[in-house]
C-alpha positions as a printed Julia matrix, in Angstrom:
624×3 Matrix{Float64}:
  -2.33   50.77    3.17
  -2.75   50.26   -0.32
  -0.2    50.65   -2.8
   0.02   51.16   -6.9
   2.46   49.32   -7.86
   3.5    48.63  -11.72
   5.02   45.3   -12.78
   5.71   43.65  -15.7
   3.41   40.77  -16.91
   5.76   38.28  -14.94
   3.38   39.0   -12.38
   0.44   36.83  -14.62
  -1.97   36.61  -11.71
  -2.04   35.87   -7.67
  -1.91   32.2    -8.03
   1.28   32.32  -10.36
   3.23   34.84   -8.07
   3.75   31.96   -5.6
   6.49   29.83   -7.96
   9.46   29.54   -6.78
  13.04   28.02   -7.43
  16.42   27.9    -6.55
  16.17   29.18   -3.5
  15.51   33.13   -3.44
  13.02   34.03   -1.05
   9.17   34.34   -2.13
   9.54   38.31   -1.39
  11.71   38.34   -4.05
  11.02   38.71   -8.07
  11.3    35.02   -8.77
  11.32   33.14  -12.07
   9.95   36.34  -13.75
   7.12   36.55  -11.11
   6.76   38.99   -8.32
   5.41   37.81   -4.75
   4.54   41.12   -2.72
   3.47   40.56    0.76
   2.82   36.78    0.56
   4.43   34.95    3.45
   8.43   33.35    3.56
   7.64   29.84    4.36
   5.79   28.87    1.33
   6.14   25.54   -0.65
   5.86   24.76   -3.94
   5.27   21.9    -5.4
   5.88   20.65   -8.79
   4.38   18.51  -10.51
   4.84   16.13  -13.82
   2.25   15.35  -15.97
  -0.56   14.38  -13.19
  -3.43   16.58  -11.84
  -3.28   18.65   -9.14
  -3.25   17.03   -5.33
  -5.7    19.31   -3.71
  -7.07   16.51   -1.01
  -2.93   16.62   -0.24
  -2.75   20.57   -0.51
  -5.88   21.01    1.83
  -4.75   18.59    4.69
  -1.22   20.0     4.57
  -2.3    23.43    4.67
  -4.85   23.04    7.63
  -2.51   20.79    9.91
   0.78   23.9     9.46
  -1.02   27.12    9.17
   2.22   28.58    8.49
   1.99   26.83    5.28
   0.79   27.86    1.77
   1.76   25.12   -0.6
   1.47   26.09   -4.5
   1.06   24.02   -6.81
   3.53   24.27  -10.09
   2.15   21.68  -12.55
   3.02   20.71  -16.05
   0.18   18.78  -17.91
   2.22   17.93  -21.22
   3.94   15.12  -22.98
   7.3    15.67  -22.76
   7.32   15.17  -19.4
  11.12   13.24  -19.0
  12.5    16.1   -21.07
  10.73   18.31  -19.28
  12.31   16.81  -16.24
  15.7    16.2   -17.36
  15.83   20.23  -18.39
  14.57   21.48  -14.97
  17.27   18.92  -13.44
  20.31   20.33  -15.84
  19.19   23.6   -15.43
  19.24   23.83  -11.35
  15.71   24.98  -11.67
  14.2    22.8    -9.0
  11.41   23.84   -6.18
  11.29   23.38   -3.02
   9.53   20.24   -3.24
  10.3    18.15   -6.64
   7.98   15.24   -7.7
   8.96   13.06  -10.47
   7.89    9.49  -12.02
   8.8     6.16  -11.19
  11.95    5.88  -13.53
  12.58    9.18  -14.47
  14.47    8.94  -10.49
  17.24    7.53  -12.27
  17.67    9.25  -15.48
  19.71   12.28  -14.03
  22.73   12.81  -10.82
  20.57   14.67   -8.41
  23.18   15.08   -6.37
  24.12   18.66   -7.13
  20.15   19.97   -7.43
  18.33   17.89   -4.54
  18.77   17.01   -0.74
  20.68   13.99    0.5
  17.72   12.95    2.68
  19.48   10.06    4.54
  20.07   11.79    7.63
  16.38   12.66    8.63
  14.15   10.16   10.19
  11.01    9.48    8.19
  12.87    7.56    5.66
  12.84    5.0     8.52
   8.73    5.1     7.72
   9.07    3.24    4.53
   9.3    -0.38    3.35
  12.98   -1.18    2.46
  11.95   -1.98   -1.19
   9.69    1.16   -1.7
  12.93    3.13   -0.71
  14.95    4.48   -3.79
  18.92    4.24   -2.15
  22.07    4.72   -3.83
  25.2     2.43   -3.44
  26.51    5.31   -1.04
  23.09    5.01    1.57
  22.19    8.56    0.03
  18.38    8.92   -0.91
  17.25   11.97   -2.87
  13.64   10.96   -3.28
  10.87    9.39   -0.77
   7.73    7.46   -2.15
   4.38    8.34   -2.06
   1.9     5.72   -3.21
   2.51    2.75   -5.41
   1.07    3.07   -8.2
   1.18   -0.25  -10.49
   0.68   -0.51  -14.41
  -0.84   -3.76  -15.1
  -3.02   -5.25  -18.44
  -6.61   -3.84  -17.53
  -9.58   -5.9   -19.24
 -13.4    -5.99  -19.68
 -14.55   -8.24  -17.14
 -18.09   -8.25  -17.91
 -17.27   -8.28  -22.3
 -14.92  -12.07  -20.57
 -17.87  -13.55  -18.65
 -20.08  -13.04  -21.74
 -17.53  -14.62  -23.85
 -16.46  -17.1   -21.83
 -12.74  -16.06  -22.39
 -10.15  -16.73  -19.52
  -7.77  -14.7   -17.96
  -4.26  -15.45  -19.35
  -1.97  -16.74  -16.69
   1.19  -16.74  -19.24
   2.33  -14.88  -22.13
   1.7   -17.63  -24.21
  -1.53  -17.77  -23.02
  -1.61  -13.59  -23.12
  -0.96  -14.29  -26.96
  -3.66  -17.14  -27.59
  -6.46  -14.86  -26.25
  -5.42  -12.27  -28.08
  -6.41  -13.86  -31.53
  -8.73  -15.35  -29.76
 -10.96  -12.13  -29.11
  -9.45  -10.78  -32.56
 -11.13  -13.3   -34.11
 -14.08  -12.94  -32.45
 -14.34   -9.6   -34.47
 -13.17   -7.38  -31.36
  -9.63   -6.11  -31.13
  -8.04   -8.45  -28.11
  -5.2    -5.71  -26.87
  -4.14   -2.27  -28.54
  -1.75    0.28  -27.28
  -1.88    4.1   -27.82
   1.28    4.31  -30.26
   0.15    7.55  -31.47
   2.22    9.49  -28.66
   5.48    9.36  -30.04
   7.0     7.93  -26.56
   4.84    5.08  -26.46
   6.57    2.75  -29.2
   9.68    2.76  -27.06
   7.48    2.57  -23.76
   5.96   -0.43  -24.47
   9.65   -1.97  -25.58
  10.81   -0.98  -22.15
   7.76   -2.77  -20.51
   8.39   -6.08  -22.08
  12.67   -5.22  -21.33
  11.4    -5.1   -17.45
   9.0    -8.25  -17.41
  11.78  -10.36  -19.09
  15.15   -8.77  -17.29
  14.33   -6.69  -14.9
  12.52   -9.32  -12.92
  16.08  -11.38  -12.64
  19.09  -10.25  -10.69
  20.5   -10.65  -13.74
  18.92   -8.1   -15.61
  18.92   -5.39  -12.73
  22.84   -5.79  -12.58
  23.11   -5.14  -16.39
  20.66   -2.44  -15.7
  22.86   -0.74  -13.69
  25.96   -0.82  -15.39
  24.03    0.26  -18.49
  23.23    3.63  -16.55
  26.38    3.55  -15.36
  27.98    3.73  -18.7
  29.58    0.07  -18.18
  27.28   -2.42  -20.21
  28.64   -4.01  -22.94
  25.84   -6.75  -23.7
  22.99   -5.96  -26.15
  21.74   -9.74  -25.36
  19.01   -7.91  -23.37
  17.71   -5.36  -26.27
  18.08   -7.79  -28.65
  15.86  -10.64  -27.15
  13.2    -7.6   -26.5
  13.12   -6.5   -29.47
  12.38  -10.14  -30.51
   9.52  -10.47  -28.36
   8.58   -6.65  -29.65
   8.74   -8.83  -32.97
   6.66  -11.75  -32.18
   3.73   -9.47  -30.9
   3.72   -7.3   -34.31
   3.51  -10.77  -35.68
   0.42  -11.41  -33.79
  -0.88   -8.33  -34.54
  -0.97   -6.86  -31.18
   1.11   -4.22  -32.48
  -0.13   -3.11  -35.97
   1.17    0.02  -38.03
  -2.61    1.37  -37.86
  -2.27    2.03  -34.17
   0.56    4.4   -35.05
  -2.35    7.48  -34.96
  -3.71    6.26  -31.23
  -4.23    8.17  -28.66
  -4.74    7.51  -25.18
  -8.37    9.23  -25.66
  -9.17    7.62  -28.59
  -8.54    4.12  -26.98
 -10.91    5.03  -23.96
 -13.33    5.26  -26.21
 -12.65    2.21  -28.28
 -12.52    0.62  -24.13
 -16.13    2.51  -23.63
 -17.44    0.92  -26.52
 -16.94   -2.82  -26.07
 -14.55   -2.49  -29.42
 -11.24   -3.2   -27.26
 -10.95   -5.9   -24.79
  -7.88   -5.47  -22.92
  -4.71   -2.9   -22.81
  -2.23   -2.01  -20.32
  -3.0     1.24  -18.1
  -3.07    2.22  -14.41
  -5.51    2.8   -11.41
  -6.49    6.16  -12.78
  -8.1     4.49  -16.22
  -9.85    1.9   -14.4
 -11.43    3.82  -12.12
 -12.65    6.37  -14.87
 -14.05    3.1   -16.8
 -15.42    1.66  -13.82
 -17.55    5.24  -13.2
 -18.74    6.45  -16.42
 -19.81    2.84  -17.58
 -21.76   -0.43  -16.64
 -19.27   -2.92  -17.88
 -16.6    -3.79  -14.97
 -12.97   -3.49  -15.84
 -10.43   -5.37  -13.69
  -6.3    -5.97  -13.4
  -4.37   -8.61  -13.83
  -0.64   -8.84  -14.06
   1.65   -8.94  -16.91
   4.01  -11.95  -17.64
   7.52  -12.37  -18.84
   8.16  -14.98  -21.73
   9.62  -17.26  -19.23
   8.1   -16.67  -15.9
   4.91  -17.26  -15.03
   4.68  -15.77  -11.67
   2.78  -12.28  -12.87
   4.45   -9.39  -12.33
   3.26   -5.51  -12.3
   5.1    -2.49  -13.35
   5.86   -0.46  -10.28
   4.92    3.56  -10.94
   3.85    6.25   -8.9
   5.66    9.47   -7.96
   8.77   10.24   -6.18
   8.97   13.64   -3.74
  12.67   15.26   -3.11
  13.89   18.61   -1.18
  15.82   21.58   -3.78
  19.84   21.58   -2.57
  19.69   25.0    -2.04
  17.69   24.39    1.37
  20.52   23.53    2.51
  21.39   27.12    2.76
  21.33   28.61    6.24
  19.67   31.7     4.92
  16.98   29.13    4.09
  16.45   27.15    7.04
  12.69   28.22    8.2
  11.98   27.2     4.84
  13.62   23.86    5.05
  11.47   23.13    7.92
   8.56   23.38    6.63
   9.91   21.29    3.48
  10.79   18.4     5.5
   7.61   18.82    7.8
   5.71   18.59    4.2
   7.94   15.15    3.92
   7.39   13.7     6.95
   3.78   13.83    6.44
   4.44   11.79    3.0
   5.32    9.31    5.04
   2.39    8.76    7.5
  -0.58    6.99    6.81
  -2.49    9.78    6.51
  -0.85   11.74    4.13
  -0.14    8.37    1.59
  -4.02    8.18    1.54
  -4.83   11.34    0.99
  -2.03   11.27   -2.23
  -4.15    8.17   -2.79
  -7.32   10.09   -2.89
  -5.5    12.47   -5.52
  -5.34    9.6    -7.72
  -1.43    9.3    -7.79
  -0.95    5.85   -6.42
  -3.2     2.5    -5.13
  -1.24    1.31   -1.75
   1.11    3.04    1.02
   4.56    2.54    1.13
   4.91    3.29    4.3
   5.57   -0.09    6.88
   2.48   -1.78    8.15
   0.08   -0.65    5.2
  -2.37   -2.65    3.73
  -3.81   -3.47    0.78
  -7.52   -2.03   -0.12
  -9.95   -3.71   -0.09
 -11.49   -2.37   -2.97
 -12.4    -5.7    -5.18
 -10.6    -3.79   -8.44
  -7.19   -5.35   -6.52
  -8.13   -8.55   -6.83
  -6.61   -9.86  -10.23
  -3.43   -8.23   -8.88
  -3.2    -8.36   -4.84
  -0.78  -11.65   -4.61
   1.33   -9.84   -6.73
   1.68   -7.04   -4.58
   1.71   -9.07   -1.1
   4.5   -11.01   -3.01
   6.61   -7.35   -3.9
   6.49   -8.65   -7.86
   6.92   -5.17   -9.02
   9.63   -3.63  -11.33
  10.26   -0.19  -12.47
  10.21    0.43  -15.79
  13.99    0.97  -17.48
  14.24    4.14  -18.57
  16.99    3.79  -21.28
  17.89    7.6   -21.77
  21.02    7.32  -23.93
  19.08    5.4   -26.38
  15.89    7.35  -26.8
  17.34    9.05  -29.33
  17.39    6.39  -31.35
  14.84    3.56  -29.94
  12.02    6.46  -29.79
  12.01    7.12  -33.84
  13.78    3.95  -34.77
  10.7     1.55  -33.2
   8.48    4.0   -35.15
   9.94    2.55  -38.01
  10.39   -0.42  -37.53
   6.74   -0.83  -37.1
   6.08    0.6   -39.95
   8.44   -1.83  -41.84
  11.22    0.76  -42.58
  13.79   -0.28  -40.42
  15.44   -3.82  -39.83
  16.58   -5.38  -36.0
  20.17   -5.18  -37.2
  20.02   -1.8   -38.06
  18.56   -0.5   -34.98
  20.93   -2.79  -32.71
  23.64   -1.38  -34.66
  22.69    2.17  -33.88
  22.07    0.94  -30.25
  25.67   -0.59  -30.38
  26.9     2.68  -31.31
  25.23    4.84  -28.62
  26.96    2.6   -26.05
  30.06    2.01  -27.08
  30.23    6.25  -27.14
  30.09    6.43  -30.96
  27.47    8.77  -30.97
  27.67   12.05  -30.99
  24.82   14.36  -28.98
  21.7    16.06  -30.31
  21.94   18.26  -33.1
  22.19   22.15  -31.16
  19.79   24.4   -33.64
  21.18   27.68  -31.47
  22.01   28.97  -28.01
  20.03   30.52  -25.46
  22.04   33.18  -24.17
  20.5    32.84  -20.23
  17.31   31.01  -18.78
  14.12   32.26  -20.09
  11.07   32.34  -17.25
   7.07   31.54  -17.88
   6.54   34.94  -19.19
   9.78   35.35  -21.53
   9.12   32.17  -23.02
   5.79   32.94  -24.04
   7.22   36.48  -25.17
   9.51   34.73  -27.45
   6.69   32.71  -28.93
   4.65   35.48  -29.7
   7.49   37.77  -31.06
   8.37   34.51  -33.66
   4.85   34.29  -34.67
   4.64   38.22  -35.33
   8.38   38.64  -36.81
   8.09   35.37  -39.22
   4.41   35.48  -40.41
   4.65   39.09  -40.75
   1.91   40.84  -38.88
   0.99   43.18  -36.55
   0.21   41.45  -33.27
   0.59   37.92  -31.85
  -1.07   36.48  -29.01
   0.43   34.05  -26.56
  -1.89   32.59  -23.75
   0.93   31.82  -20.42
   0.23   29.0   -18.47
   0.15   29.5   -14.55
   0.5    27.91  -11.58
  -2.09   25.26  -10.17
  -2.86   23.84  -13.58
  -3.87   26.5   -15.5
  -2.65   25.49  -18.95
  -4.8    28.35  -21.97
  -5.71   27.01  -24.87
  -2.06   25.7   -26.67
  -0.57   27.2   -23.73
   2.42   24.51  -21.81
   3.75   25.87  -18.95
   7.72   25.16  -19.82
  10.68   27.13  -20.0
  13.67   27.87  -22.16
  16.85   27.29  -20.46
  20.2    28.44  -21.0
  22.62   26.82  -23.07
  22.37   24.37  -26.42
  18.73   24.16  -28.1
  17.83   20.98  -29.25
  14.66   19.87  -31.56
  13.15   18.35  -27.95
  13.34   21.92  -26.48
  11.19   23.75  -29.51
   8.95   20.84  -29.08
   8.8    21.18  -25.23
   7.93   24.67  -25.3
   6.07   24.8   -28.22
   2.92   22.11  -27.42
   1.66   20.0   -24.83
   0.24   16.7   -26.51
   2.91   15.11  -28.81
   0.03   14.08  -31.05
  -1.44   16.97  -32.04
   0.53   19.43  -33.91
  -0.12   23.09  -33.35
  -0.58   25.07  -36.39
  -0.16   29.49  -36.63
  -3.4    30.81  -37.65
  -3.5    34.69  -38.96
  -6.51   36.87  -39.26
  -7.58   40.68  -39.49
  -9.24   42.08  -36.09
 -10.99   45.36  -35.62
  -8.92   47.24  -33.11
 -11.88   47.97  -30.8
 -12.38   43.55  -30.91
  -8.45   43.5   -30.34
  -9.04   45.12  -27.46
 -12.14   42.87  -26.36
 -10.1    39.92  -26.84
  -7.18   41.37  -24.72
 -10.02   42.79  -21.85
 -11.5    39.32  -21.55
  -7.92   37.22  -21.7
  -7.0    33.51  -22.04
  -8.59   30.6   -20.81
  -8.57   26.85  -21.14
 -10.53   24.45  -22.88
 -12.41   23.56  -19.82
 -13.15   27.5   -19.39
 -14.13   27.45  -22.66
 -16.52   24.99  -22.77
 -17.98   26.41  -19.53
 -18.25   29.83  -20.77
 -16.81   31.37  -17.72
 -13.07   32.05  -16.68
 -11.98   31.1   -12.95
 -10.38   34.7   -13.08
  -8.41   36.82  -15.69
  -5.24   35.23  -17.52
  -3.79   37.96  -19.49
  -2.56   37.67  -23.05
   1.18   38.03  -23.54
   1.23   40.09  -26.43
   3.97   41.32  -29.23
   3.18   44.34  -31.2
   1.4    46.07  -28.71
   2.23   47.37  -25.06
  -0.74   46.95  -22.72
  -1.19   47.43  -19.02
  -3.97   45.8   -16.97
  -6.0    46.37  -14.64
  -5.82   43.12  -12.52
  -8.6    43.01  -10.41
 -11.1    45.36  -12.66
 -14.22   43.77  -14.28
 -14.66   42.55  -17.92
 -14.74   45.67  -20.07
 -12.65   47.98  -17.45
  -9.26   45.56  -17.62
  -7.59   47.83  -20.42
  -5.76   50.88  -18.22
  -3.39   51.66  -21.37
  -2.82   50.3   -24.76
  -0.61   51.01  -27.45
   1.01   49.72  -30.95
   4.55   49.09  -30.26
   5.8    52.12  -32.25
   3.22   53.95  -29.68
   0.59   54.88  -32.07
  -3.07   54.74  -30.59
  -5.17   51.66  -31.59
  -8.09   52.64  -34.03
 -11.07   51.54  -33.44
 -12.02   50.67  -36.91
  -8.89   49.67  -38.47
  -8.28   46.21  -39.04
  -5.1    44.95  -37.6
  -3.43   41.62  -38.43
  -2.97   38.78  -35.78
  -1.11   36.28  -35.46
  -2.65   33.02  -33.13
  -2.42   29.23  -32.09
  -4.87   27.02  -33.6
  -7.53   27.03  -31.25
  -7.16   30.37  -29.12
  -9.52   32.75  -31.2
 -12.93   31.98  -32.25
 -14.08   32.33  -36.16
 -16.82   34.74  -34.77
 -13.56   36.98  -33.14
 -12.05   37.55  -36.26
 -12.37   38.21  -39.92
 -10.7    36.26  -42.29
  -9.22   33.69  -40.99
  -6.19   31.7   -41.89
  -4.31   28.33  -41.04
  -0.89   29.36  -42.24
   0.36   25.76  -43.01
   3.65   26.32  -40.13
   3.79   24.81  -37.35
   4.7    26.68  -34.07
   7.81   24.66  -33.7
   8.71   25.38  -37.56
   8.94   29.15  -36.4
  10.45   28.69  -33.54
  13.0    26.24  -35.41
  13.95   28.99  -38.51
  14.16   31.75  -35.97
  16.26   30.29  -33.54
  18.53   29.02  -35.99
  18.96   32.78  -37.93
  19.87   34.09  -35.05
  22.21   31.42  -33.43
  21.43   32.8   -29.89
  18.42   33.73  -28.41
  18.09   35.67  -24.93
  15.17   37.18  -23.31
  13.82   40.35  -24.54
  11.42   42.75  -23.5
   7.88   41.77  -22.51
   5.41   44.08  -23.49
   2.4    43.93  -21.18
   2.18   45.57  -17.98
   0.22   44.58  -14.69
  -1.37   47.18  -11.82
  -2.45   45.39   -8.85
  -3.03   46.6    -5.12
  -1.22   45.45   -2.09
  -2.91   44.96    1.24
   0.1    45.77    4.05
């Protein structure tokens, strides 16, 4: 039987429908997005920052039939606040996955499972194991994954140069290949994070290797340290390597991509990276790049910076109304911990060795420079120091740049602990969580209401991976909104800002832009979509035909004041840098405002913001 069934736009596509969070069943409307007839006991998975694990998805879905997992994953750079928001919120899945690090940024006790009382945490080496003072254990590992300084091994042998064993020695060979004309070690400080990551690095070689330092780890998460000794000898170090020029104001405007390239081309020797960027160097090139550890200042035993990804269970399992679904959950984590499902995360490119008790170490010859490291368990996890981002994130920034002094920024760090700080700046309220759909919605609204046209556009990312052109697939939650939460929402890569665009469109192209729908970069370049990712739209009501062909997807269209679309009459648009093509439009425009700026003025005129209409509707059939 086939039924016609009319839904708003929160019902994107069949692969989005599947999200799901806080517990409702999948029959229900959830997080904006219907589920008709799809099956109760499916799993989602979300996912940080990583690509998607389909070796993982495939073997899990083959060995429990009963078992669709769906894959909810976010691609940007803000992937801590990202995190911390879903956390706050309550918005978890049934299956959360999270960074090495960001674990301990957040109580998880009222949003995720105690899983201490089922058996495969038993499956896991003891240090592997994330376990509170109180035996309770919210997250089990997947694969280790292990940052570590990455170098041209062929470029060495041709230059004779030696692999440091010290980080005095780390420090000679640096100007040792500077000199040489070839930059000895850069870091990708154009991502805004990475000033303060690389601080936190050096904080974990030199403290975090010591009992020492873990204890005044602890009690600075706790709320209970007192010492700056720790930040302050860092930021020396951080000091003594701008002084060397390892760190140089130049590599300010760095990206991760742009130092592949410099990598590719035999114009960078060594920087610090994980198993994913080797093994892309090690393919795509004939030069062989290899690990070896990093070093604190005072211990030369080589240590590695322990990553990888964390998996834990939504609270509201616990539910009885939710117990099939539980089942399969913990099924889903039970096969983490088996040797079969650690390789296949492996396979995904999410970690280098199993965690789980009796694994060994591959024999894959890129180990090497690190494997009596990892037989010896020297790996740390980075500190993640969240009450001073605020003000390490910006203030290293600057003090690269020369604009800042130590005292001044241990000052401000002195403040934040002893509680002299007060929180984020709020910009407005959001009356009530926004879903995928709503927060596009709001975007496109902005653009229309501030730059003054007729119509926005808004591609919606979707589950799976799906991110459209300047589409992030984030949400606005209830509560304060902070200059992190425009940003969040607003753009994916922290280094690229994304610019409104306005131009004049026929209406007969508006509607050939709307008929053919998003799509990514990768689409783009391909020339094909994967299937149809409809436009959420303000100034206009639409309704789509899901599953028609190009040219057929239009079933209604409208101006919002319901007067027909003409043909011939130009209409204004408002767009992302990016999403239209020049040959699309006619007279186009890069307004000079960024997407954030918008968001920013609106938000703040109106004090609070709360989910409004959406405009586009969806007809799909339903097989019973």
């Amino acid at each position: 039987m086939k039924l016609g069934n009319y839904l708003c736009i929160s019902a994107l596509v069949l692969t989005v429908l599947t999200l799901s969070s806080c517990g409702k069943k999948h029959n229900e409307e959830i997080d904006g997005f219907a589920a008709p007839g799809t099956e109760n006991d499916r799993v989602t998975v979300t996912l940080y920052g990583i690509q998607p694990l389909l070796h993982f998805e495939e073997a899990v879905e083959n060995k429990f039939p009963n078992i669709d997992l769906v894959q909810y994953l976010y691609t940007g750079d803000y992937a801590e606040c990202e995190f911390t928001a879903r956390i706050k919120s309550g918005d978890t899945c049934d299956i959360m996955m999270a960074k090495a690090g960001r674990i301990a940024l957040l109580d998880t006790t009222e949003s995720l499972m105690d899983l201490s009382t089922m058996s495969f945490p038993a499956n896991y080496t003891k240090n592997a194991l994330p376990q509170n003072e109180r035996g309770e254990i919210y997250f089990v590992p997947g694969p280790l994954s292990f940052n570590a300084y990455i170098y041209n091994k062929t470029l060495f042998e041709e230059h004779g140069w030696e692999v440091p064993e010290s980080f005095e020695e780390y420090l000679a060979l640096c100007r040792q290949i500077d000199d040489s004309g070839i930059r000895g070690c850069e870091f990708p400080l154009g991502h805004a994070n990475m000033p303060m990551y690389v601080f936190c690095v050096r904080l974990a070689m030199d403290y975090m290797t010591t009992v020492e330092g873990q204890t005044w780890y602890e009690d600075f998460l706790a709320g209970r340290a007192s010492s700056q000794e720790p930040l302050e000898d860092t930021l020396d170090v951080y000091s003594r390597m701008m002084d060397e020029g390892i760190i140089r104001v130049e590599d300010l405007s760095l990206s991760s991509e742009e130092r592949l390239e410099l990598l590719r081309n035999r114009q960078l020797a060594m920087t610090t990276a994980e198993i994913n960027t080797i093994k892309a160097l090690n393919e795509e090139g004939t030069d062989e790049f290899a690990f070896y550890p990093q070093y604190g200042v005072a211990d030369n035993q080589g240590w590695l910076l322990s990553l990888g990804y964390y998996f834990g269970a939504g609270k509201y399992l616990e539910q009885p109304e939710n117990m099939a679904k539980r089942e399969a959950v913990m099924d889903i984590l039970e096969f983490i911990s088996t040797d079969e499902g650690q390789n296949l995360l492996i396979e995904d490119n999410i970690g280098m060795v199993s965690t789980v008790k009796g694994a060994v170490i591959p024999a894959d010859k890129v180990f090497d420079g690190i494997r009596r490291a990892v037989m010896q368990g020297n790996y740390v996890m980075r500190p993640v120091l969240g009450s001073l981002i605020p003000v390490l994130q910006p203030e290293l920034t600057s003090y690269i740049r020369g604009d800042i002094s130590k005292k001044e920024i241990m000052q401000h760090c002195r403040e934040v602990m002893e509680g002299k700080v007060k929180e984020e700046v709020s910009i407005g309220i959001a009356a009530e969580n926004f879903d995928i759909l709503e927060t596009a919605q709001l975007k496109a609204d902005t653009m229309r209401e501030v730059l003054g046209t007729d119509v926005a556009l808004m591609g919606v990312s979707e589950a799976g991976g799906f991110d459209p052109v300047q589409g992030v697939l984030s949400k606005l939650y209830a509560g304060t909104i902070g200059e992190q939460d425009v940003k969040r929402i607003a753009q994916r890569n922290d280094t690229v800002p994304v610019y409104c665009w306005t131009a004049q469109v026929k209406g007969e192209k508006l509607l050939e832009i709307l008929d053919y729908g998003a799509y990514s970069e990768k689409e783009r370049e391909a020339e094909e979509t994967e299937h149809f990712h409809p436009y959420a739209v303000a100034g206009m009501k639409v309704r789509y035909e899901r599953n028609a062909r190009i040219g057929a997807r239009i079933a209604e269209a409208a101006m919002v004041d319901g007067s027909a679309i003409e043909p011939d009459k130009s209409y204004s648009v408002a767009y992302l840098e990016g999403v239209l093509e020049p040959e699309q439009v006619s007279e186009p425009k890069r307004t000079g405002r960024l997407l954030t700026e918008v968001l920013t003025e609106k938000i703040k005129a109106e004090g609070c913001v709360k989910p409004g209409s959406v405009s586009i509707y969806y007809t799909f059939d339903i097989k019973e």
